[in-house]
NUNU-787908 format. One record per atom (N, C-alpha, C): residue number from 1; residue in three letters; chain; atom name; x, y, z. Coordinates in pm, whole numbers, plus 50000, padded with zeros to 5 digits. Layout:
nr	rest	kette	atom	xx	yy	zz
NUM	ALA	A	CA	X	Y	Z
...
***
This chain:
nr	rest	kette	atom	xx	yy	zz
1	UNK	A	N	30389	16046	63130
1	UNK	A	CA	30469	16139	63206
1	UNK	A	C	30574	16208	63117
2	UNK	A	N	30613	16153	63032
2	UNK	A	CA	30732	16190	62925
2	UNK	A	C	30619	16302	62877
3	UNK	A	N	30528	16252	62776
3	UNK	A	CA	30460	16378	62709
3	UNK	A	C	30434	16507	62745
4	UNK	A	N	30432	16454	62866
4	UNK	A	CA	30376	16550	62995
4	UNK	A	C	30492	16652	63003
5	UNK	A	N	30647	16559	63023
5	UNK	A	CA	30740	16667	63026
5	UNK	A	C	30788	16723	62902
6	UNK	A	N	30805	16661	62804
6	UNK	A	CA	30799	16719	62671
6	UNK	A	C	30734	16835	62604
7	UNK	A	N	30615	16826	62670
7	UNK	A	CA	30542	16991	62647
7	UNK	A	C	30555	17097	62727
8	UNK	A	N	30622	17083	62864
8	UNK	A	CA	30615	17156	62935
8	UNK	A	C	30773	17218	62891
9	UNK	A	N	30852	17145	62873
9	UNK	A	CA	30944	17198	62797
9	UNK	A	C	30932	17285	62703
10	UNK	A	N	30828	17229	62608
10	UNK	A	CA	30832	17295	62482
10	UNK	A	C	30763	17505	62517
11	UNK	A	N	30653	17445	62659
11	UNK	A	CA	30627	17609	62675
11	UNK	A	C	30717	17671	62745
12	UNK	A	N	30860	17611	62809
12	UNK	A	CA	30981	17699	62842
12	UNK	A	C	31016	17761	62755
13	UNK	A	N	31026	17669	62629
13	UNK	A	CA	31136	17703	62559
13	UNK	A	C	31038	17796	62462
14	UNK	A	N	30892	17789	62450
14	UNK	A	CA	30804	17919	62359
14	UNK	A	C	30841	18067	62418
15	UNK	A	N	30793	18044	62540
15	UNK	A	CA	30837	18132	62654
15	UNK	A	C	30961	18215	62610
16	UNK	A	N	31100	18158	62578
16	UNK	A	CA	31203	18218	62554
16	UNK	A	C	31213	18289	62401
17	UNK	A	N	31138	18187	62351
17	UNK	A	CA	31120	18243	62155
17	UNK	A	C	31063	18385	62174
18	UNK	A	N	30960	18403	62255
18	UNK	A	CA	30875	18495	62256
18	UNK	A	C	30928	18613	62335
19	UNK	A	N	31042	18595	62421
19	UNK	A	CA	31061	18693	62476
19	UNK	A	C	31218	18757	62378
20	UNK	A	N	31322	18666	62327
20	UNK	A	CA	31368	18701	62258
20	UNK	A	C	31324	18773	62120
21	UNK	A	N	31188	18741	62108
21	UNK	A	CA	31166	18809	61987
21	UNK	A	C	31123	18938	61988
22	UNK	A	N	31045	18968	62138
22	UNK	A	CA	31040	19102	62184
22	UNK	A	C	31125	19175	62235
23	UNK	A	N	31242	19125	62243
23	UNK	A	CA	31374	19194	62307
23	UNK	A	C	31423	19238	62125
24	UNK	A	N	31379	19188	62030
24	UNK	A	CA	31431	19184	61888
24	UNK	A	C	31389	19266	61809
25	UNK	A	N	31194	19324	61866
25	UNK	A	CA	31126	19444	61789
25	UNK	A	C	31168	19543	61861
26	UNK	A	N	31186	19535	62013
26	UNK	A	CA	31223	19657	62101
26	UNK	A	C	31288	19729	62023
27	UNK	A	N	31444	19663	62030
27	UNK	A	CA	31589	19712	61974
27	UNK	A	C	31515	19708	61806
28	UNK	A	N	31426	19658	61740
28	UNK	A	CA	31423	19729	61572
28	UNK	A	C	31362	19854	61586
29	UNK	A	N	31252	19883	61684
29	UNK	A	CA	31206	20017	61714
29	UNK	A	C	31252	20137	61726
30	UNK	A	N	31351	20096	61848
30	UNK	A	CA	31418	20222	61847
30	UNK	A	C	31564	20196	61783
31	UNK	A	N	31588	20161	61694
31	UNK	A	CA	31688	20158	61588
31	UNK	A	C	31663	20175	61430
32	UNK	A	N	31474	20201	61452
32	UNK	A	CA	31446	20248	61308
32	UNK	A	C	31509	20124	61189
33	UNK	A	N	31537	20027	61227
33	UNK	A	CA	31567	19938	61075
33	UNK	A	C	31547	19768	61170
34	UNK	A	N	31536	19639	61067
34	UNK	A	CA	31509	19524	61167
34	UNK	A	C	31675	19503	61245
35	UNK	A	N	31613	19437	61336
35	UNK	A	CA	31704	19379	61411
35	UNK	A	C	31689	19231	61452
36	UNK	A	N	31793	19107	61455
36	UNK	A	CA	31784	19019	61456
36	UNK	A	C	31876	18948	61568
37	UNK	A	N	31900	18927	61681
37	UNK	A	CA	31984	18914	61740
37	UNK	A	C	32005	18722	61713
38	UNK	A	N	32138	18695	61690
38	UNK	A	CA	32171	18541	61656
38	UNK	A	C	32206	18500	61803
39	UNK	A	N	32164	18353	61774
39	UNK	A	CA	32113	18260	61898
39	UNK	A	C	32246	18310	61932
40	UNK	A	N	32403	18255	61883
40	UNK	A	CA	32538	18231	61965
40	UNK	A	C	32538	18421	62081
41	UNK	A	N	32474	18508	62026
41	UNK	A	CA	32486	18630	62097
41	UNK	A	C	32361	18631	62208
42	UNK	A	N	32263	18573	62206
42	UNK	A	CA	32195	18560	62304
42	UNK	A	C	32240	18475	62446
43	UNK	A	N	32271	18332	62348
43	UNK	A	CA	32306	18212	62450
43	UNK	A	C	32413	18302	62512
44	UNK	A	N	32540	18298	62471
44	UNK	A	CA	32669	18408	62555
44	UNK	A	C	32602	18491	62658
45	UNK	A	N	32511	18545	62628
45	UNK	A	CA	32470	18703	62729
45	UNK	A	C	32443	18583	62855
46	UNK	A	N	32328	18515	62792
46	UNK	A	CA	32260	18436	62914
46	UNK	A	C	32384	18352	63046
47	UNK	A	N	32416	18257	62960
47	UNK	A	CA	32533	18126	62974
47	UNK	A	C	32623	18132	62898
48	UNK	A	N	32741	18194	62923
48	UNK	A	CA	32893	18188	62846
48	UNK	A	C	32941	18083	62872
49	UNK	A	N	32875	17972	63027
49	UNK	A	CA	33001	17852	63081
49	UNK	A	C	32915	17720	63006
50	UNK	A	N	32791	17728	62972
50	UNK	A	CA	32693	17617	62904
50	UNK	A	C	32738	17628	62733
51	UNK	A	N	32787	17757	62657
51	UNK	A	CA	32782	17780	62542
51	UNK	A	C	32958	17682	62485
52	UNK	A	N	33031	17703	62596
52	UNK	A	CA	33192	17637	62607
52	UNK	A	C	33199	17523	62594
53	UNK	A	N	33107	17469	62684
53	UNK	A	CA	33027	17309	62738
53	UNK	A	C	33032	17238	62590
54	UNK	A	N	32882	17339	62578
54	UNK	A	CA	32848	17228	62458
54	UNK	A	C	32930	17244	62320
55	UNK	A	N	33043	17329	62272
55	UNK	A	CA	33104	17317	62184
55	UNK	A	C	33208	17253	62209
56	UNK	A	N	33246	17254	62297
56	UNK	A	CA	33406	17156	62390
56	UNK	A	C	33307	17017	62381
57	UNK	A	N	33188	16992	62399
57	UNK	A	CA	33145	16819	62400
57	UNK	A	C	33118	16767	62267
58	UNK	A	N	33049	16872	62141
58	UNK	A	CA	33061	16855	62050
58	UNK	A	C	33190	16864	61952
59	UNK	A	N	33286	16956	62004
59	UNK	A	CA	33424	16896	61886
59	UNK	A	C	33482	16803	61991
60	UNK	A	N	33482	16746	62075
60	UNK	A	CA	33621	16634	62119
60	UNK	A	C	33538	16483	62149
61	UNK	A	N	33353	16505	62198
61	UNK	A	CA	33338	16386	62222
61	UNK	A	C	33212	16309	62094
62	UNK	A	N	33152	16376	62004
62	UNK	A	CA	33104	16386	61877
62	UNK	A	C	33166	16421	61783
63	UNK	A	N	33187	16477	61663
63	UNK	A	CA	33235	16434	61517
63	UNK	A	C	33307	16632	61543
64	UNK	A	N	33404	16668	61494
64	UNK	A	CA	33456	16806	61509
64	UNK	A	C	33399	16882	61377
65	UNK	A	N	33347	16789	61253
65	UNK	A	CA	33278	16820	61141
65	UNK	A	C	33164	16884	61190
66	UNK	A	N	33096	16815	61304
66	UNK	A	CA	32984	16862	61306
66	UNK	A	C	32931	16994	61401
67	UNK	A	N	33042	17062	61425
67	UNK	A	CA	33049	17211	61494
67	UNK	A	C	33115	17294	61360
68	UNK	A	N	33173	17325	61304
68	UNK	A	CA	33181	17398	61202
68	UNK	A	C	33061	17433	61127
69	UNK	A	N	33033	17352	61014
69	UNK	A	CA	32899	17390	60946
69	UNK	A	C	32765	17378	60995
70	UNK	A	N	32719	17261	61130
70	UNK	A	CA	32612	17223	61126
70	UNK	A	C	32554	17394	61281
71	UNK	A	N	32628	17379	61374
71	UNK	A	CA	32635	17429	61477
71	UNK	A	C	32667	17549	61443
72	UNK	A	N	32783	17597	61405
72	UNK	A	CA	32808	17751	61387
72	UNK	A	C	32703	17822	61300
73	UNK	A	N	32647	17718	61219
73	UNK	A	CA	32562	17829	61098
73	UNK	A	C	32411	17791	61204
74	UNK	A	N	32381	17726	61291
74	UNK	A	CA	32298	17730	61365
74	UNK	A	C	32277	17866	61462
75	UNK	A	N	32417	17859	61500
75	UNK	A	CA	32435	17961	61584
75	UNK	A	C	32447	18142	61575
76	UNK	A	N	32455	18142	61413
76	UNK	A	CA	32439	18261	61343
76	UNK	A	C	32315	18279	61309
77	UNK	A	N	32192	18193	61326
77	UNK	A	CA	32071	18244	61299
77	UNK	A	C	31975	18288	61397
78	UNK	A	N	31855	18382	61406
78	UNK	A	CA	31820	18453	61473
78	UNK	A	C	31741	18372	61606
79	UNK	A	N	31798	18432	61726
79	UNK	A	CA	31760	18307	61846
79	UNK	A	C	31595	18318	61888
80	UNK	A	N	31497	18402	61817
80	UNK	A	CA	31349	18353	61836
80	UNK	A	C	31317	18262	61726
81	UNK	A	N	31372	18236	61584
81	UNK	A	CA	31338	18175	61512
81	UNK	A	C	31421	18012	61562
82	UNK	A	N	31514	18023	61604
82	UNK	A	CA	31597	17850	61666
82	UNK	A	C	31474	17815	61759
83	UNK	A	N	31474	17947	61882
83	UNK	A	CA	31410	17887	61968
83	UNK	A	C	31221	17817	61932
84	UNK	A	N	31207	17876	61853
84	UNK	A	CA	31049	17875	61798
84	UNK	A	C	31046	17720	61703
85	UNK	A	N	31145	17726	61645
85	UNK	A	CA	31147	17584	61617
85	UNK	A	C	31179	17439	61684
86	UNK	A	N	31269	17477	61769
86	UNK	A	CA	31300	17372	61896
86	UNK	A	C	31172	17384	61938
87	UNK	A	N	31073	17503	62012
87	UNK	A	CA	30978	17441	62045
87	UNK	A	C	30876	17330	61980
88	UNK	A	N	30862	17400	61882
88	UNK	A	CA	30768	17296	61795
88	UNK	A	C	30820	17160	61792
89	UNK	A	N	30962	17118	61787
89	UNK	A	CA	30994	16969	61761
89	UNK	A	C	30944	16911	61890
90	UNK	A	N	30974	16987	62050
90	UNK	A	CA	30935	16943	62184
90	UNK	A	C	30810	16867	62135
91	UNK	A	N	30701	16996	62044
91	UNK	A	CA	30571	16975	62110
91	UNK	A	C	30542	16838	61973
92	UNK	A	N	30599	16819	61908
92	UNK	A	CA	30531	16745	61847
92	UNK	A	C	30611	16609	61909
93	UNK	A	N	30701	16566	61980
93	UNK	A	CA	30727	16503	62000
93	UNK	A	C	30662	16427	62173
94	UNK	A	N	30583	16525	62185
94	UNK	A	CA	30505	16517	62344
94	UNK	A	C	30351	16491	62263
95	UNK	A	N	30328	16517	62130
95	UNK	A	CA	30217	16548	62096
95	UNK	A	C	30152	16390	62082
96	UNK	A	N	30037	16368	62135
96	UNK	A	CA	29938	16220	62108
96	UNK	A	C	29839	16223	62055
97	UNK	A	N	29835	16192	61937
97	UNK	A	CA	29722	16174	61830
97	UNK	A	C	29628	16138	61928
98	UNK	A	N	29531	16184	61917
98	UNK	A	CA	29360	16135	61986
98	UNK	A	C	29284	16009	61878
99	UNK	A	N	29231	15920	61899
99	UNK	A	CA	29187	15835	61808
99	UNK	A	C	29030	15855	61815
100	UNK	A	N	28991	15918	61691
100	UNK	A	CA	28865	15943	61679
100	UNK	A	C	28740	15865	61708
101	UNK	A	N	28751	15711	61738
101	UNK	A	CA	28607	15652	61703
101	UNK	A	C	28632	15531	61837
102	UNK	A	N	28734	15579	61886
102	UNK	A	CA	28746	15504	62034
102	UNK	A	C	28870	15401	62085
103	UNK	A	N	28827	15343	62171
103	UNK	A	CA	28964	15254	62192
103	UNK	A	C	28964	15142	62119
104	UNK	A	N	28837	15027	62063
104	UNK	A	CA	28865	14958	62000
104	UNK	A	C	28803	14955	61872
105	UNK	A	N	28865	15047	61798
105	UNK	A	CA	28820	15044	61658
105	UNK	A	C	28933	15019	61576
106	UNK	A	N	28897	14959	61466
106	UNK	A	CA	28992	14952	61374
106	UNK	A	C	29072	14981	61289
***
């Protein structure tokens, strides 16, 4: 059931890679040069009261080191490439090796 929800996650969250990334050629199209919109300017548009959340839980109830460099430079990079990689960790973490030669082989 976990795996189960683990992937279904992971195609929410493809879902969002993919649409941010077409919201990302749109605006390079008709702006004639690339465009990259960073996750912290996406998340804001979406959820400004979830984006507060999780930096208010990460500096006061986790390490305050670890919102400066780890989180902010997260948050400056482009939000189909975050999101495209969060998916992949979902899916490999939902993902179950198949065992080739059956259930009781060695």
């Amino acid at each position: 059931m976990l795996r189960f929800f683990l992937r279904l996650l992971s195609l929410a969250v493809l879902t969002m890679a993919v649409m941010a990334a077409t919201l990302d050629v749109i605006q390079s199209v008709a702006s004639s040069e690339p465009v990259f919109t960073p996750l912290a300017v996406t998340w804001s548009a979406a959820s400004p009261e979830s984006l507060a959340f999780v930096a208010d839980t990460i500096m006061n109830r986790l390490h305050p080191k670890l919102w400066d460099p780890v989180a902010l430079w997260l948050l400056s990079q482009p939000a189909s490439v975050v999101l495209l990689g969060v998916s992949l960790l979902l899916w490999m973490a939902g993902y179950r090796r198949h065992r080739p030669a059956g259930r009781f082989t060695a």
